[in-house]
NUVO-957698 format. One record per residue (C-alpha): residue number from 1; x, y, z. Coordinates in Angstrom, 1 decimal, decimal comma. Last residue first. Example, Ala and Ser with C-alpha at 12.3 -4.5 7.8 and 13.67 -1.06 7.14 Angstrom:
BEGIN
- num_X_Y_Z
- 2_13,7_-1,1_7,1
- 1_12,3_-4,5_7,8
This chain:
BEGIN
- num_X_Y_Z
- 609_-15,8_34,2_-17,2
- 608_-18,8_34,0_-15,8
- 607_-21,9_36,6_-17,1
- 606_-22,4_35,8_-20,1
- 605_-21,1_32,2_-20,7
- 604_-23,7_31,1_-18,6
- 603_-25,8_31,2_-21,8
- 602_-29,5_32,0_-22,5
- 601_-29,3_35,1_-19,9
- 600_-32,3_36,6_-18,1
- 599_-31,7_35,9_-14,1
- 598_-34,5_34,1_-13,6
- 597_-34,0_32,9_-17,2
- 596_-31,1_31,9_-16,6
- 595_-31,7_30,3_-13,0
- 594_-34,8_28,7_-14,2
- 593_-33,2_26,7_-16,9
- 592_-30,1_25,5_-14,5
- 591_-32,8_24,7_-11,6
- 590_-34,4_22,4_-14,5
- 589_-31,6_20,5_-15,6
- 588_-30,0_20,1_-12,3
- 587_-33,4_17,9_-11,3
- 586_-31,5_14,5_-11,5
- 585_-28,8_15,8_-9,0
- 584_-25,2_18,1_-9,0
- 583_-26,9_20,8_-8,4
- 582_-30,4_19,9_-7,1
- 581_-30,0_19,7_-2,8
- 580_-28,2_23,6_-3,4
- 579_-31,4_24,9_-5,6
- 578_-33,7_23,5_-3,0
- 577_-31,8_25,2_0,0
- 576_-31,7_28,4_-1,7
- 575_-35,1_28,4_-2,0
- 574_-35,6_27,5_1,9
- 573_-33,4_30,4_2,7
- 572_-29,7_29,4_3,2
- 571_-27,5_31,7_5,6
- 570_-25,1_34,3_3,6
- 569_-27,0_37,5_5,2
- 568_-24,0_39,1_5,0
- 567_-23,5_39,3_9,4
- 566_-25,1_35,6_9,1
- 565_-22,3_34,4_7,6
- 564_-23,1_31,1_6,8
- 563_-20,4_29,3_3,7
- 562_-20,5_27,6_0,6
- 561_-17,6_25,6_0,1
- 560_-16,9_24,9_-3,9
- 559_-15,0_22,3_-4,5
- 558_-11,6_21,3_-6,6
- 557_-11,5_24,6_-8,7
- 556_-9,1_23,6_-11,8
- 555_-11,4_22,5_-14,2
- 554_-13,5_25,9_-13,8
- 553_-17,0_25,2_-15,6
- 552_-18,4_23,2_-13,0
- 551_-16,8_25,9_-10,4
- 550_-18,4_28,9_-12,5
- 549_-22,2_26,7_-12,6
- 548_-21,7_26,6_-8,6
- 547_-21,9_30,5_-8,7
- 546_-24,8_30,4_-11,0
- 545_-26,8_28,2_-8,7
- 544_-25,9_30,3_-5,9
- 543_-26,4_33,7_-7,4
- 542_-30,2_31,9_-8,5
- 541_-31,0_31,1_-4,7
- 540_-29,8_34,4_-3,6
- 539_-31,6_36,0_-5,9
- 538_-35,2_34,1_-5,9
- 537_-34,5_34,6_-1,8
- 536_-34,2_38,4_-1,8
- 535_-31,8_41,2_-2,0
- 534_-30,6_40,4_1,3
- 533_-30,0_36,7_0,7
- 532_-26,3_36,8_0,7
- 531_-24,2_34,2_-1,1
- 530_-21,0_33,5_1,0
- 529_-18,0_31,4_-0,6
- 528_-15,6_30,1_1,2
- 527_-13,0_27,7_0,3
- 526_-13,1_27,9_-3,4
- 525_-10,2_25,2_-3,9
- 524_-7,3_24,9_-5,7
- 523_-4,2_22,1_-6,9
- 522_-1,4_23,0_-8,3
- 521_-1,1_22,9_-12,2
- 520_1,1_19,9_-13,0
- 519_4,9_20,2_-13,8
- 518_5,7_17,3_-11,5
- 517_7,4_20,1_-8,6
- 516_3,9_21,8_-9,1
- 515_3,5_24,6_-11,4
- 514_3,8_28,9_-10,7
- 513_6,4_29,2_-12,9
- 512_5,1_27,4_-15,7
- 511_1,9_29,6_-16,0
- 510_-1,4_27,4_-14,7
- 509_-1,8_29,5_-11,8
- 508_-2,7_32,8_-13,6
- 507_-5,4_30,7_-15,2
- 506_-6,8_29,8_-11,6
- 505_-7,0_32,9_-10,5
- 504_-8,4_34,9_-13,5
- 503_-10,9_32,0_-13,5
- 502_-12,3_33,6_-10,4
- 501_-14,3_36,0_-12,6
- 500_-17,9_35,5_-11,0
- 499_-17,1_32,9_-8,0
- 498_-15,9_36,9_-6,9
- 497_-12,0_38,3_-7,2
- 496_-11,0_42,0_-7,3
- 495_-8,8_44,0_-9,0
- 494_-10,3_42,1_-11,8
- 493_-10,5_44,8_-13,9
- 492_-14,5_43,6_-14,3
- 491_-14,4_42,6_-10,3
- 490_-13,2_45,8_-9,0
- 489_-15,6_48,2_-11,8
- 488_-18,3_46,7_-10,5
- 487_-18,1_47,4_-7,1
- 486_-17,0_50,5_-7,9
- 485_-20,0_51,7_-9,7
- 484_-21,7_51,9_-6,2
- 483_-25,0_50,0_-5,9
- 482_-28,4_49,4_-7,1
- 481_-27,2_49,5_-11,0
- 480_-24,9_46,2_-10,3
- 479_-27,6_43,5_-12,1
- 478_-25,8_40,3_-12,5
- 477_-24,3_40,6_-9,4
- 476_-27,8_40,2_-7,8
- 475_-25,9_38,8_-4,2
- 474_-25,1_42,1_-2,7
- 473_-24,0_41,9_1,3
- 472_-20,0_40,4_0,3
- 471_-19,6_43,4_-1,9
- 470_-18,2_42,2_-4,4
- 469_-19,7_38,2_-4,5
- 468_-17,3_36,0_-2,8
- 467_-14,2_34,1_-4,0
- 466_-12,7_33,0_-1,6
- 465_-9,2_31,1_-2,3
- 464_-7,3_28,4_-1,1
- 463_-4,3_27,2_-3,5
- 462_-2,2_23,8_-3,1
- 461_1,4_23,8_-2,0
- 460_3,9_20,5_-3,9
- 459_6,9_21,4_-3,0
- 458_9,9_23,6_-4,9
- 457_13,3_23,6_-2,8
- 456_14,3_26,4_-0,8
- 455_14,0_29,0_-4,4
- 454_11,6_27,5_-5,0
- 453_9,8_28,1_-2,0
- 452_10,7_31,3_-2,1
- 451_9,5_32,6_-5,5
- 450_6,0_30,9_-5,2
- 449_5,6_33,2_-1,6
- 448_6,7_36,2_-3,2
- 447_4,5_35,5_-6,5
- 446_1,6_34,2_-4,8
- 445_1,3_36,9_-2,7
- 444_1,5_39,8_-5,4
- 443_-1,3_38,1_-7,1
- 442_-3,2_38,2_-3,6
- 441_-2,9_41,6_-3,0
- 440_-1,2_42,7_-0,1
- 439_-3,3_43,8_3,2
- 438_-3,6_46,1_6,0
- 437_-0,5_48,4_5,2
- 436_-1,8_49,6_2,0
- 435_-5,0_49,9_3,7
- 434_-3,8_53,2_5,2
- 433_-3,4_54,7_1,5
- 432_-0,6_57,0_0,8
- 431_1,5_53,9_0,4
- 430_-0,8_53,3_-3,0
- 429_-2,8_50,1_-3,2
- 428_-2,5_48,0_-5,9
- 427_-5,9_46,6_-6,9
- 426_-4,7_43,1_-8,3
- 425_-6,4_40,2_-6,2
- 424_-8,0_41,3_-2,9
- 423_-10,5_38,5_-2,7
- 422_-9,0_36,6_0,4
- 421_-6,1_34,2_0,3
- 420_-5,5_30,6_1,6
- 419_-2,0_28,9_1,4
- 418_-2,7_25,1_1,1
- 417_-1,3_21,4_2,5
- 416_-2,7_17,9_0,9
- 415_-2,5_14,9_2,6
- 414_-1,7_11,5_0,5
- 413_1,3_11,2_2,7
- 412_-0,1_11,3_5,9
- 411_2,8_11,9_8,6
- 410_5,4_13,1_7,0
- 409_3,1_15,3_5,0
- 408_1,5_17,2_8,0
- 407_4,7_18,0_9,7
- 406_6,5_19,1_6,6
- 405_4,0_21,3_5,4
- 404_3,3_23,1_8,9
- 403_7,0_23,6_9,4
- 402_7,3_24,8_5,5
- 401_4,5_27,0_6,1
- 400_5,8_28,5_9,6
- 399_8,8_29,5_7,2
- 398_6,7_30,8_4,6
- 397_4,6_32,8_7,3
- 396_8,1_35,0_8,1
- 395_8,9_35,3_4,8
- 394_5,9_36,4_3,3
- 393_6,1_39,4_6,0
- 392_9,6_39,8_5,6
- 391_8,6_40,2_1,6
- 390_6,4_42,7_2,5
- 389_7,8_45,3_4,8
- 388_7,1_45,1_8,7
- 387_3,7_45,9_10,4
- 386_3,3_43,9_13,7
- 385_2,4_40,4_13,3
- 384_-1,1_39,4_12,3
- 383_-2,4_36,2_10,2
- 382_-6,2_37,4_9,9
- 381_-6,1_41,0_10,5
- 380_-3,0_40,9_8,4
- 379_-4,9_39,8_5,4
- 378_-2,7_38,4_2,9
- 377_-2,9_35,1_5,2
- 376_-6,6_34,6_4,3
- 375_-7,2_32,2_7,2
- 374_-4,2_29,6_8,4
- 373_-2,6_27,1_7,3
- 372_-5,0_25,1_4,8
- 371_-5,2_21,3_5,6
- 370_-6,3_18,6_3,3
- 369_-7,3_15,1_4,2
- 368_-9,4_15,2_7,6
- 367_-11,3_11,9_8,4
- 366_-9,1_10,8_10,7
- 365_-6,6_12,7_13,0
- 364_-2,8_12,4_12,8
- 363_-2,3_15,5_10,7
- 362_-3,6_17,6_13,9
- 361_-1,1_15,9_16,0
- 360_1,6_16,7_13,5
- 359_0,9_20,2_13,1
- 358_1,0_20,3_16,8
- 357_4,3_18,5_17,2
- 356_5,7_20,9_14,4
- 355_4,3_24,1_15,9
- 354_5,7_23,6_18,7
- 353_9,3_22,5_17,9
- 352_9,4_25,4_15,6
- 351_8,7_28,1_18,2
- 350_10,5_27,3_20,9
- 349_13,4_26,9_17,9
- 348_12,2_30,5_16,8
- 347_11,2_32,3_14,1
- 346_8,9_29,7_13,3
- 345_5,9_31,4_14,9
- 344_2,3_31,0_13,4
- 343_0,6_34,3_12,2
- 342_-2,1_35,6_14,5
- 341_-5,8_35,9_14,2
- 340_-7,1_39,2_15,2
- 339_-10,7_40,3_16,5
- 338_-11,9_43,6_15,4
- 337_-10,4_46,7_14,7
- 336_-8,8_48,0_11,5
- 335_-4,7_47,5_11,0
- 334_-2,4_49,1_13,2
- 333_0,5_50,8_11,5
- 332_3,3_51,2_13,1
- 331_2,8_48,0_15,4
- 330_4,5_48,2_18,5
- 329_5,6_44,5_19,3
- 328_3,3_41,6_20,7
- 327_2,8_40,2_17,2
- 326_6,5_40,2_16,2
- 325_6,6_37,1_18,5
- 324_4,6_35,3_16,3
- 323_2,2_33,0_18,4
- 322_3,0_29,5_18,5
- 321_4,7_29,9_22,0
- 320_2,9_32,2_23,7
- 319_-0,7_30,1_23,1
- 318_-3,6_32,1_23,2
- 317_-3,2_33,9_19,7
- 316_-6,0_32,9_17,8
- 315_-3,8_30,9_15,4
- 314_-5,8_28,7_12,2
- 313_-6,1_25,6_10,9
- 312_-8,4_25,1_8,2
- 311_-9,2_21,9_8,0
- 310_-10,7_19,9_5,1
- 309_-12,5_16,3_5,7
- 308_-13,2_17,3_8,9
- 307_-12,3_16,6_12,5
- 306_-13,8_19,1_14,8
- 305_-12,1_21,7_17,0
- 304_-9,8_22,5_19,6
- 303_-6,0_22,0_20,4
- 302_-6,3_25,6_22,5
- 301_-3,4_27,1_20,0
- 300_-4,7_25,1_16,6
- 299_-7,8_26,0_16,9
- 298_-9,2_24,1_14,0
- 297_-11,5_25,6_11,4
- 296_-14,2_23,1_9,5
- 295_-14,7_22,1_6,4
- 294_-17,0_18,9_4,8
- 293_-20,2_19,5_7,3
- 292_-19,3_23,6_6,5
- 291_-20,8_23,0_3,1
- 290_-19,8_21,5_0,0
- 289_-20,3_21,8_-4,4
- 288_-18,2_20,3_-6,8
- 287_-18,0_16,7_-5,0
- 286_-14,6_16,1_-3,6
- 285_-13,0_12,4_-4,2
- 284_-11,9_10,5_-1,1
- 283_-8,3_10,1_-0,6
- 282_-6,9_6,9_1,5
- 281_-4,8_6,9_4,1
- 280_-1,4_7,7_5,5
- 279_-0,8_7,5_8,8
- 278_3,0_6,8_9,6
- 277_4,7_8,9_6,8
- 276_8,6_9,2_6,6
- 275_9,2_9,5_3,0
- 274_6,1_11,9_3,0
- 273_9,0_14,4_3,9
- 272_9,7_14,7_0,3
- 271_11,6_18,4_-0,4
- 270_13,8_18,7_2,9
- 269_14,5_22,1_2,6
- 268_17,6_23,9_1,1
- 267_19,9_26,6_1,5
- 266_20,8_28,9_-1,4
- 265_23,6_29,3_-2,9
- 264_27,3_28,5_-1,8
- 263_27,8_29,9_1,8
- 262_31,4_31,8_2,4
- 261_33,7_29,3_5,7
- 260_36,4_32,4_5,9
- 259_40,1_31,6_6,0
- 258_40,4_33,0_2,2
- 257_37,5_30,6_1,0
- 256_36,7_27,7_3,1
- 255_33,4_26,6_1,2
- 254_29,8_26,2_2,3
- 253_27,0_23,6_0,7
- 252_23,7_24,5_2,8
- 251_20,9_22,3_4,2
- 250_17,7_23,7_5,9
- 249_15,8_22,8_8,6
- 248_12,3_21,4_9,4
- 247_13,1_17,7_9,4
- 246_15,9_17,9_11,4
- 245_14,4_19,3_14,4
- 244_15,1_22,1_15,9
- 243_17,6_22,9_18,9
- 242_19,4_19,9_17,3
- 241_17,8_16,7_15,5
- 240_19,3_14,3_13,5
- 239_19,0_13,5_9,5
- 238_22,5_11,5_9,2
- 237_24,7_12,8_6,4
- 236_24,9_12,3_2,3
- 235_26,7_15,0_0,1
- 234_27,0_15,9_-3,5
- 233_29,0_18,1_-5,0
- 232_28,3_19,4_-8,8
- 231_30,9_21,8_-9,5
- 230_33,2_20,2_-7,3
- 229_34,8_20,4_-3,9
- 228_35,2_17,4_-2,1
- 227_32,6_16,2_0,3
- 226_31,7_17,3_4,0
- 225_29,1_17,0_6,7
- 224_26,3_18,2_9,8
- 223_28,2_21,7_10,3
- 222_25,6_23,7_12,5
- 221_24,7_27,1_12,1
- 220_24,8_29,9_14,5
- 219_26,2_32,4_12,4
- 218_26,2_30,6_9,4
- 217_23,8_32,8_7,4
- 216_19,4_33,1_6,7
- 215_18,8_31,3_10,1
- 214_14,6_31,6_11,0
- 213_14,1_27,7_9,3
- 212_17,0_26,4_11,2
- 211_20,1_25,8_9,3
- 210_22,5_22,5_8,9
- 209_25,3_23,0_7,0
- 208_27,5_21,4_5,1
- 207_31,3_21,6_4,1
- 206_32,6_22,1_0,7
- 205_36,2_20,6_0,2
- 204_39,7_21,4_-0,8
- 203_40,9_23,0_1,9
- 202_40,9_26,6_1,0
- 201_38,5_26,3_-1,4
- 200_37,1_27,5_-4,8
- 199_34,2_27,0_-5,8
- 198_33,8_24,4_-8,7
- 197_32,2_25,7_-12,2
- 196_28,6_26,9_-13,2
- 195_27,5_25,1_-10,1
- 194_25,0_22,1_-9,4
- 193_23,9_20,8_-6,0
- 192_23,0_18,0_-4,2
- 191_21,8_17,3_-0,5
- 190_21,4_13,9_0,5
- 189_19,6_13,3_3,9
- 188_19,5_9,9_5,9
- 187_17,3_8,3_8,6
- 186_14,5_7,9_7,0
- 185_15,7_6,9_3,5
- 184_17,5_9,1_1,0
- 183_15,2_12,3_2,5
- 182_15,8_14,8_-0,4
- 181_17,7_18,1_-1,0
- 180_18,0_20,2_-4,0
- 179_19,3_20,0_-7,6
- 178_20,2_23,3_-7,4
- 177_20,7_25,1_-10,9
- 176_23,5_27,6_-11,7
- 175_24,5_28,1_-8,2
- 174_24,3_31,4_-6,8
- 173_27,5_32,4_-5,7
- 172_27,3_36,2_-6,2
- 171_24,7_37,7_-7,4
- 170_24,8_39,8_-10,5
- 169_23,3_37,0_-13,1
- 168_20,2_36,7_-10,6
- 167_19,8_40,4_-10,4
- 166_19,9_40,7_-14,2
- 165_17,0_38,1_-14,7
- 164_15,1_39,1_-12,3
- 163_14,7_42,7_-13,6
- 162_14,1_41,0_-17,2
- 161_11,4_39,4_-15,5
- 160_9,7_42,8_-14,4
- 159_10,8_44,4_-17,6
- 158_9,0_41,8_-19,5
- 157_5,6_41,6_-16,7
- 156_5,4_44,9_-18,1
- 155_3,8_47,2_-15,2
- 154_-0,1_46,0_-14,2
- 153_-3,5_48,0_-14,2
- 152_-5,9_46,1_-12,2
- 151_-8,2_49,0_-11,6
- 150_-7,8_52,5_-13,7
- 149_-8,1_55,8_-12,6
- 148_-10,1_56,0_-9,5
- 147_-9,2_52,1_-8,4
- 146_-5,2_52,9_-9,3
- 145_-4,9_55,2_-6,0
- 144_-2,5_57,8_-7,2
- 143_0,9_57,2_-5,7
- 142_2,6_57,4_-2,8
- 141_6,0_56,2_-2,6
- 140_6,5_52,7_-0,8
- 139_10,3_51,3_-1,0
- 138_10,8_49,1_-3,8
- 137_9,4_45,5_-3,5
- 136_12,8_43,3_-2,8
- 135_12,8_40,4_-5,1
- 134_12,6_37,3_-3,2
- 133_15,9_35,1_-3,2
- 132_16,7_32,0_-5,6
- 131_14,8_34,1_-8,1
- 130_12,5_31,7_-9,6
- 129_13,8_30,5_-13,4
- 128_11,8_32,3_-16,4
- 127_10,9_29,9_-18,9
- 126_12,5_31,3_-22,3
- 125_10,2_31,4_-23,8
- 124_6,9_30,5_-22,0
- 123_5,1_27,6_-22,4
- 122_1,7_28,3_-23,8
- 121_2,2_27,5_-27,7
- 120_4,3_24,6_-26,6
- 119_1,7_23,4_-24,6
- 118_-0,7_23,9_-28,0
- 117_1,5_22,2_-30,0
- 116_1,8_19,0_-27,8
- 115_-1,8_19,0_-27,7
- 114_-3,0_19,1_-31,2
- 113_0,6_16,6_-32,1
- 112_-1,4_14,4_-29,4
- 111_-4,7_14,4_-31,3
- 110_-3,2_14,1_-35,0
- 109_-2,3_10,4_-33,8
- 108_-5,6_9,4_-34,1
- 107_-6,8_6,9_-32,1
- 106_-10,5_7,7_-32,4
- 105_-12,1_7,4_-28,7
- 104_-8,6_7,8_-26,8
- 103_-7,3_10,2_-28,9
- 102_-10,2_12,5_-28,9
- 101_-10,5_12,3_-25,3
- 100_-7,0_13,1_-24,7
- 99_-7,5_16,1_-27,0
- 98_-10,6_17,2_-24,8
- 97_-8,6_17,1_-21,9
- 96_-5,8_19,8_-23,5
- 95_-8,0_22,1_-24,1
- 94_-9,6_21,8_-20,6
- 93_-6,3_22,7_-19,6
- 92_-6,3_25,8_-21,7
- 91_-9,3_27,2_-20,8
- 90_-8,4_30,4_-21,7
- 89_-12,3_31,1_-24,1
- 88_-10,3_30,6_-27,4
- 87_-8,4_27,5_-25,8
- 86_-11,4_25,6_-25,3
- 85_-13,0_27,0_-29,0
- 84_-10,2_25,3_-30,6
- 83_-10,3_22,0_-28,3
- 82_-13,4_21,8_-29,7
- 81_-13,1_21,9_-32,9
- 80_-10,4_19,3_-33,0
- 79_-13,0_16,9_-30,8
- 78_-15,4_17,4_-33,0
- 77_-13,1_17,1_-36,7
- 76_-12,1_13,8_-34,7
- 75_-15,6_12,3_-34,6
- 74_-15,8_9,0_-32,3
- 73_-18,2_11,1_-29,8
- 72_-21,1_11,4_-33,0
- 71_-24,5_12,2_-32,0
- 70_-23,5_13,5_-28,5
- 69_-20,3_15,1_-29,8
- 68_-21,9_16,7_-32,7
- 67_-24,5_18,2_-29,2
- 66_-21,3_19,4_-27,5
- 65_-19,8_21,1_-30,8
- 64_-23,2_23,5_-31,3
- 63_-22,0_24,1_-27,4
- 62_-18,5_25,1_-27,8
- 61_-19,7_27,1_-30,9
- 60_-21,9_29,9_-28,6
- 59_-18,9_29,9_-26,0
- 58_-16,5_30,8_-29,3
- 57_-18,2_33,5_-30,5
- 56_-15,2_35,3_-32,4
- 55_-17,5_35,4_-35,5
- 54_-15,6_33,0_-37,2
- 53_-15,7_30,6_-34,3
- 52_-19,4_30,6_-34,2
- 51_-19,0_29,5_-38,5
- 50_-17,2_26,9_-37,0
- 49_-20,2_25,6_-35,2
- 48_-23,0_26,0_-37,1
- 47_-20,7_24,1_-39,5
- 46_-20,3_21,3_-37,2
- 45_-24,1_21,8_-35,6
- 44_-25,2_21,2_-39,0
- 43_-22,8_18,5_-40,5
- 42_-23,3_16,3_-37,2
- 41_-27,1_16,6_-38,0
- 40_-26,7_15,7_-41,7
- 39_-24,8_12,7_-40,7
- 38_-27,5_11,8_-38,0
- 37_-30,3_12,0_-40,4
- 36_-33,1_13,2_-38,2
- 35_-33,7_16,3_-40,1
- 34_-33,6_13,8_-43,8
- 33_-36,4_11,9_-42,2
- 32_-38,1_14,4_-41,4
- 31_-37,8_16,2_-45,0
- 30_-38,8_12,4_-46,3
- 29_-41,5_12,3_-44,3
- 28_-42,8_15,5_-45,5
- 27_-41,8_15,1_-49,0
- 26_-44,0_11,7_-48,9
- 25_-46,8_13,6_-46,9
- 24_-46,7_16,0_-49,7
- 23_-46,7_13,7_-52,1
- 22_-49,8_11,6_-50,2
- 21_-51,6_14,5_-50,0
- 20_-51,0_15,6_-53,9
- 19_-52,1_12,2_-54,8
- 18_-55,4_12,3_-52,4
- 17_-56,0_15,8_-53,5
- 16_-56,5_14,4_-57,3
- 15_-58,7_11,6_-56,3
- 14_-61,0_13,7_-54,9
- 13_-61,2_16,0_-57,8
- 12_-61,5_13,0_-60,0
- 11_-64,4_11,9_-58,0
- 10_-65,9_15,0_-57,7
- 9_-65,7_15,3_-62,0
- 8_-67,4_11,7_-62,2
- 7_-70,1_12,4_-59,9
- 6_-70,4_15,5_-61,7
- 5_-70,4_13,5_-64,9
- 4_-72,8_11,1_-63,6
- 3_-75,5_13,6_-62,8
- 2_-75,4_15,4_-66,1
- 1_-76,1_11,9_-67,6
């Protein structure tokens, strides 16, 4: 009897742990089941995510927002959030991408009233119109060098515009907006402008002008037509060719005034030259990352080189004619040794007429699509003429640009035409300084150069930059403590430009100002990028990945060209090599998670901005 009862009791006991394993198996299951729910998952990362945002971590919630988007891409309150964390970072365009997304996948309406508020939110008020001529830098003083007290440091961009403003309103004869001048057909120009009121006349009409690209008055000018005097005159007259060709000049409205012919505004370019194409072909789409197979520099001087899909073309001096005469005079303040490249000569008609036929010979050649004229042109080592100020330097390469830009387009249409700048961004060099005189930053660049093309009639120039690590020789950027402060210091003020903080470019390129004729942020490209391997193979190979990581993350860097400079050790080792072949392919996944934890981050977010 004893027996059965503790056969009874183990069998009870048995039984007992068999219910409570099947309820907690149930719960179990049920708790899985629950995790994988794919509402309560979108719910998660959702408020995961906003609750980032709160915390001012809007990288962290830009992801938690990637993975709802994988469970749920028809989700509004995703694609809302996302946007928000976009323009939290700067990445405004990208912003704006993720809203056209939203509307496409959901329909809602709420989508475009996101984006049209957040343009508005980023268009300035009031838009500031380009000075119709560049603003004259003030004469040098010395000053204390900005690196040793503070790099990058700006004045008020609001007394700067207000500057323009008031010089604008106190010149005479500027017209109150140009409407500009256009090819009508191929054989026929139409120039239009638009003035506050008519000028006056002494014979009721306003004449025009033909000007070459180095004539800034009517001495020398030609008279190419006529039309009554008005505010808005327009005037149509046969595109022909004088000591320069017709293409490459400018148009001007003038106006009898008191016996004397007075020009009325600014003179104009020929805006759409692709009118008169005869080799245009198709674009192929850049990957993110490239090599010298996809660039290569042409000699444009000796007519030497290989045709690639981007050229630079660049002046090494050996041809008298398309070398800047200013190049040969006493220069007051040479700039460092070393070989020079030369800035292209349109200062001339010799000059001109050269430089077109060779710009269009180069344009002419398959396989090549976009052209950059000439090699960090901020550098005058690189597009040299003897020192001068500034904005005569600007000058002087803008008009061998619009030569160049003309040239090329009118031949292939679908070709694109950059300026190309070194990593000197914002460091604002004191005249006390001898590299004051060897270089201009690349911020104040952009704005001369912007400012007179629009001012001749807005076109549509791309942006080449190169965005190196600082210094060129250290590649572990991510770890600074082996070298001087400074380095360091250049790039966080951004005084200087690496792949590392490049986005200070490419944001400063999508303000209205600095937009294509359409209104579209132009178009860039990382030209050349070196990543030394002096520190080591792992770190060059885990500085390339990461670099290629800031152009994925940039929306408005074309490609990434990675350059071989054996002088800063920037040839691939065989790592280096194996992380290149896997960015872009099946195995990014793993190069990406070595690379961070190589270098010890969990999110890219942390070191590129």
């Amino acid at each position: 009897m004893l027996e059965k009862l503790k056969s009874n009791k183990r069998l009870i006991i048995i039984i007992a742990v068999a219910v409570v394993a099947v309820a907690v198996l149930a719960l179990s299951i049920g708790g899985v089941v629950r995790a994988n729910d794919p509402v309560r998952r979108l719910q998660k990362y959702c408020e995961s995510a906003k609750k980032l945002m709160e915390e001012s971590k809007a990288e962290a919630a830009l992801e938690e927002y990637k993975k709802a988007l994988e469970i749920d891409p028809s989700s509004g309150e995703v694609y809302l959030g996302m946007s928000k964390a976009y323009t939290a970072l700067g990445r405004y365009h990208e912003a704006e991408i993720i809203l056209d997304k939203g509307y496409e996948a959901t329909g809602d309406a709420g989508m475009q009233s996101s984006k049209s508020e957040l343009i508005a939110k980023l268009a300035p008020s009031p838009t500031p119109t380009p000075s119709p001529t560049p603003t004259p830098k003030p004469s040098p003083t010395p000053t204390p060098d900005p690196e040793e007290e503070k790099e990058g440091e700006e004045g008020s961009e609001e007394e700067e515009e207000e500057m323009e403003e008031q010089q604008m309103a106190s010149a005479p004869g500027v017209p109150a907006n140009t409407a500009g001048c256009v090819l009508a057909d191929a054989s026929t120009v139409r120039l239009k402008m638009s003035f506050s009121s008519a000028p006056a006349s002494d014979d009721g009409k306003v004449h025009v002008y033909q000007l070459a690209p180095y004539q800034y008055s009517l001495d020398g000018a030609t008279e190419v037509g006529s039309a009554p005097v008005s505010a808005n005159p327009e005037a149509s007259f046969p595109l022909t060719n004088g000591a320069v060709g017709g293409l490459y000049c400018k148009y001007v409205f003038a106006a009898r005034q008191n016996g004397a012919m007075a020009m009325l505004g600014e003179p104009q370019y020929i805006t759409n030259p692709e009118l008169l194409a005869t080799n245009t072909r198709p674009r192929v789409n850049y990957p993110k990352k490239g090599l010298t197979d996809y660039f290569y520099n042409w000699n444009l001087d000796t007519n030497q080189g290989i045709p690639a899909w981007i050229m630079q073309v660049n002046n090494y001096g050996n041809n008298g004619t398309l070398r800047h005469p200013r190049a040969n005079q006493a220069d007051s303040h040479m700039v460092d040794e070393g070989p020079l490249q030369y800035m292209f000569n349109a200062s001339n008609a010799e000059g001109v007429n050269a430089l077109a036929s060779a710009m269009k010979g180069v344009a002419n050649m398959s396989g090549t699509q976009d052209y950059i004229i000439g090699n960090e042109v901020n550098v005058r080592k690189w597009c040299y003429i003897a020192y001068t100020d500034w904005d005569t330097y600007v000058r002087e390469y803008m008009q061998g640009f619009r030569v160049a830009y003309n040239a090329i387009k009118s031949t292939n249409a679908n070709a694109r035409v950059f300026i190309c700048l070194d990593q000197n961004w914002d460091r604002n060099k004191p005249a006390n300084d001898r590299e004051y005189y060897w270089f201009m930053d690349g911020k104040d660049f952009i704005n001369s150069f912007n400012a007179m093309i629009c001012a001749g009639g807005n076109i549509d120039w791309g942006l080449s930059f190169h965005p190196h690590p600082v210094p060129l020789t250290y590649a572990k950027f991510w770890d600074m403590g082996a070298i001087d402060p400074i380095y360091a210091r250049m790039v966080n003020t951004n005084a200087m430009v690496s792949f590392q903080n490049m986005s200070v470019i490419t944001n400063y390129m999508t303000s209205a100002s600095l937009r294509s004729p359409s209104g579209g942020v132009r178009h860039m490209m990382a030209s050349e990028t070196g990543i030394s391997s002096n520190q080591g193979a792992d770190v060059q190979a885990a500085a390339l990945y990461a670099s290629y990581q800031a152009a994925c993350r940039n929306p408005y860097v074309d490609i990434m060209i990675y350059s071989f400079d054996d002088s800063t050790g920037a040839r691939f080792t065989d790592r280096a090599w194996e992380v290149y072949n896997s960015m872009g392919g099946p195995n990014e996944a793993e190069t990406d998670a070595w690379a961070r934890a190589y270098i010890g981050i969990s999110d890219w977010g942390q070191l590129l901005r």
